[in-house]
Short mmCIF file of the C-alpha atoms (twelve columns), coordinates in Angstrom:
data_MODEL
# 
_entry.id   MODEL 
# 
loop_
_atom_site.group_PDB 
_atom_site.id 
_atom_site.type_symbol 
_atom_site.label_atom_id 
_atom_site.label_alt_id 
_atom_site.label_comp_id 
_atom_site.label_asym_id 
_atom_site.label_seq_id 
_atom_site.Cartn_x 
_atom_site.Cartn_y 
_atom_site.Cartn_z 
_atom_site.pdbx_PDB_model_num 
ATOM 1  C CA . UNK A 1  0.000   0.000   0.000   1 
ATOM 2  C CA . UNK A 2  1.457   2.947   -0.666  1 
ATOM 3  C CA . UNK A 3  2.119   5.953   1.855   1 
ATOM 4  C CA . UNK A 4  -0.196  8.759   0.489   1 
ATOM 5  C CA . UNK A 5  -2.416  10.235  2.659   1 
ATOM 6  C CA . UNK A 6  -5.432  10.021  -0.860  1 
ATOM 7  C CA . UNK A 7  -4.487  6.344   -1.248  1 
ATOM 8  C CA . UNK A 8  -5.188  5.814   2.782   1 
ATOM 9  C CA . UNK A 9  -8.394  6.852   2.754   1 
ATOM 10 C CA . UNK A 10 -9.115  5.041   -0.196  1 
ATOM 11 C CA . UNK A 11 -8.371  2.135   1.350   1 
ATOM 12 C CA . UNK A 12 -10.952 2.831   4.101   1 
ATOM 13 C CA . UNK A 13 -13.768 3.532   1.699   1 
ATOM 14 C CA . UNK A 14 -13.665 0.665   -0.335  1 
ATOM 15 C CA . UNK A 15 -13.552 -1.153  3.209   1 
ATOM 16 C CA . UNK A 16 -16.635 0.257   3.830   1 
ATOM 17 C CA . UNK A 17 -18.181 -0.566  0.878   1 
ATOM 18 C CA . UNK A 18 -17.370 -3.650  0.627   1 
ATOM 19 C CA . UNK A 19 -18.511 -4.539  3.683   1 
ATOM 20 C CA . UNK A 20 -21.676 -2.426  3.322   1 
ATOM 21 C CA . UNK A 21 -22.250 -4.223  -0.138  1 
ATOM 22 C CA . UNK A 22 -21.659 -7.927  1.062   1 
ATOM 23 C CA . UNK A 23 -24.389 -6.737  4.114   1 
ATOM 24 C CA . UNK A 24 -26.959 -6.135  1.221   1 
ATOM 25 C CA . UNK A 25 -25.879 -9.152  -0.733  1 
ATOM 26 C CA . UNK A 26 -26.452 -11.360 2.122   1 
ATOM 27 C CA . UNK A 27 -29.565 -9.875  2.974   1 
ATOM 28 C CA . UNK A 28 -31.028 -10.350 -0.381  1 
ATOM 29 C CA . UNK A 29 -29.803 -13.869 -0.634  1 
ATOM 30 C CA . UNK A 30 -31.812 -14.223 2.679   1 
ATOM 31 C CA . UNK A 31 -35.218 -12.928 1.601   1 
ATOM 32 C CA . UNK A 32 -35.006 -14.711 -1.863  1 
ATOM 33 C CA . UNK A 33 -34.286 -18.250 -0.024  1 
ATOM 34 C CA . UNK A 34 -37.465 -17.136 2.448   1 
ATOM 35 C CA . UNK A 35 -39.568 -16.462 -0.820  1 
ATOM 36 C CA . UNK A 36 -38.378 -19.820 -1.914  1 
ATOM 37 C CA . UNK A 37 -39.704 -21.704 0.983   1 
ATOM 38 C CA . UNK A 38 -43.004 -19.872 0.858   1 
ATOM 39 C CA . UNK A 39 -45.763 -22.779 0.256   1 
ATOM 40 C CA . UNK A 40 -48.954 -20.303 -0.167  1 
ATOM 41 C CA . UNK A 41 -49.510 -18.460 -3.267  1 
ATOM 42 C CA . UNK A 42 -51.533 -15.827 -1.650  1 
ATOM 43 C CA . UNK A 43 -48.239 -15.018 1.187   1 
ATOM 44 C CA . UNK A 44 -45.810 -15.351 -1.531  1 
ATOM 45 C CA . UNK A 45 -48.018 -12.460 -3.927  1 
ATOM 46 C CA . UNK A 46 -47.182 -10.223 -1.091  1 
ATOM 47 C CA . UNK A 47 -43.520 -10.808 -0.486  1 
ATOM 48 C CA . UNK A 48 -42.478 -11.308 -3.977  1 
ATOM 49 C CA . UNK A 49 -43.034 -7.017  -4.900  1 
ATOM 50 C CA . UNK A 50 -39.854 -6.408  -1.501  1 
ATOM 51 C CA . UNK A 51 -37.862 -9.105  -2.683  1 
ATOM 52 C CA . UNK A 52 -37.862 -7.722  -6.417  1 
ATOM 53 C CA . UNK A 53 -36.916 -4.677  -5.001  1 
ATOM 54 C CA . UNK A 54 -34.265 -5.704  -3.096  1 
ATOM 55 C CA . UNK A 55 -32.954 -7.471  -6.356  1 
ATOM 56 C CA . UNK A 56 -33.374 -4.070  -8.106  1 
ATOM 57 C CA . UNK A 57 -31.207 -2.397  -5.744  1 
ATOM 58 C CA . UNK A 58 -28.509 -4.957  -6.215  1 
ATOM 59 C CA . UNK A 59 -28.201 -4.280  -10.096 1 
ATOM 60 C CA . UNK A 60 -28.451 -0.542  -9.547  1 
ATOM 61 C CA . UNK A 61 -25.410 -0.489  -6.966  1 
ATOM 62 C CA . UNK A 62 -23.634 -2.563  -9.327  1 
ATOM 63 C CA . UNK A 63 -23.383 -5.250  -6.700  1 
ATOM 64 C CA . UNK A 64 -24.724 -7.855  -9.405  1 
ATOM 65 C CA . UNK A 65 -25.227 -7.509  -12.842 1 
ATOM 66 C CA . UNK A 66 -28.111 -6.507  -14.225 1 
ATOM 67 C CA . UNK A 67 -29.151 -9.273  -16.445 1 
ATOM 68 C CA . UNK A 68 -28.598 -11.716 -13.337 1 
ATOM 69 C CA . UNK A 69 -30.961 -9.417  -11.730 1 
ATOM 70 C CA . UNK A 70 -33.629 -9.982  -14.084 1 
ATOM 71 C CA . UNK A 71 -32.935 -13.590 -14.367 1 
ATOM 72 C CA . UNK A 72 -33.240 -13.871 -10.525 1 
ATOM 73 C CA . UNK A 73 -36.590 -12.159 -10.708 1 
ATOM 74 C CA . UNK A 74 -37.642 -13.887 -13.652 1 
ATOM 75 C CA . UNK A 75 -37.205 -17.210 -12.117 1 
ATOM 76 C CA . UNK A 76 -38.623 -15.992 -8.929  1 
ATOM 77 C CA . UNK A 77 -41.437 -14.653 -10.925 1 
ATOM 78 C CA . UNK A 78 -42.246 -18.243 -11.978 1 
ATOM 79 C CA . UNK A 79 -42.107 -19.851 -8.973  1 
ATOM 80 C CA . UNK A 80 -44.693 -17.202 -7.491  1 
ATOM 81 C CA . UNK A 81 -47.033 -17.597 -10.207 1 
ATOM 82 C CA . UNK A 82 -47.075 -21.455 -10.118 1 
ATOM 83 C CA . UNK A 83 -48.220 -20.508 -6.603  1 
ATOM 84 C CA . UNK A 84 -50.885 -18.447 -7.041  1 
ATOM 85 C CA . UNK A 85 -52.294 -21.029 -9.212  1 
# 
């Protein structure tokens, strides 16, 4: 690392980040395995609409990409409509 007082505090932001990016990661990863184990169609309606969300918010920090974005909530989409069914 080099000795520059910039380059320092560099170093502490993309700490931050990271750390504040793998917190939203994980917490998305969470909600789409609970929407996963949902067994009613009418409980899953509700939750699906946050979880999307949360997926959207992923793809706009550039956390994931956004075409795995809207293959998560394509997929998730699915399994929430077979539901409702």
């Amino acid at each position: 690392m080099a000795n520059h007082k910039a380059t320092k505090k560099d170093v502490r932001q993309a700490a931050k980040r990271r750390e504040r990016n793998k917190y939203y990661g994980k917490t998305t990863r969470n909600a789409i395995r609970d929407l996963k184990a949902i067994k009613t169609g009418a409980e899953a309606t509700k939750e699906f609409p946050e979880v999307a969300s949360m997926i959207d918010k992923l793809a706009k920090r550039g956390i994931i990409h956004r075409n795995k974005a809207a293959n998560l909530k394509s997929k998730l989409a699915k399994k929430v409509n077979a539901l409702a069914k």
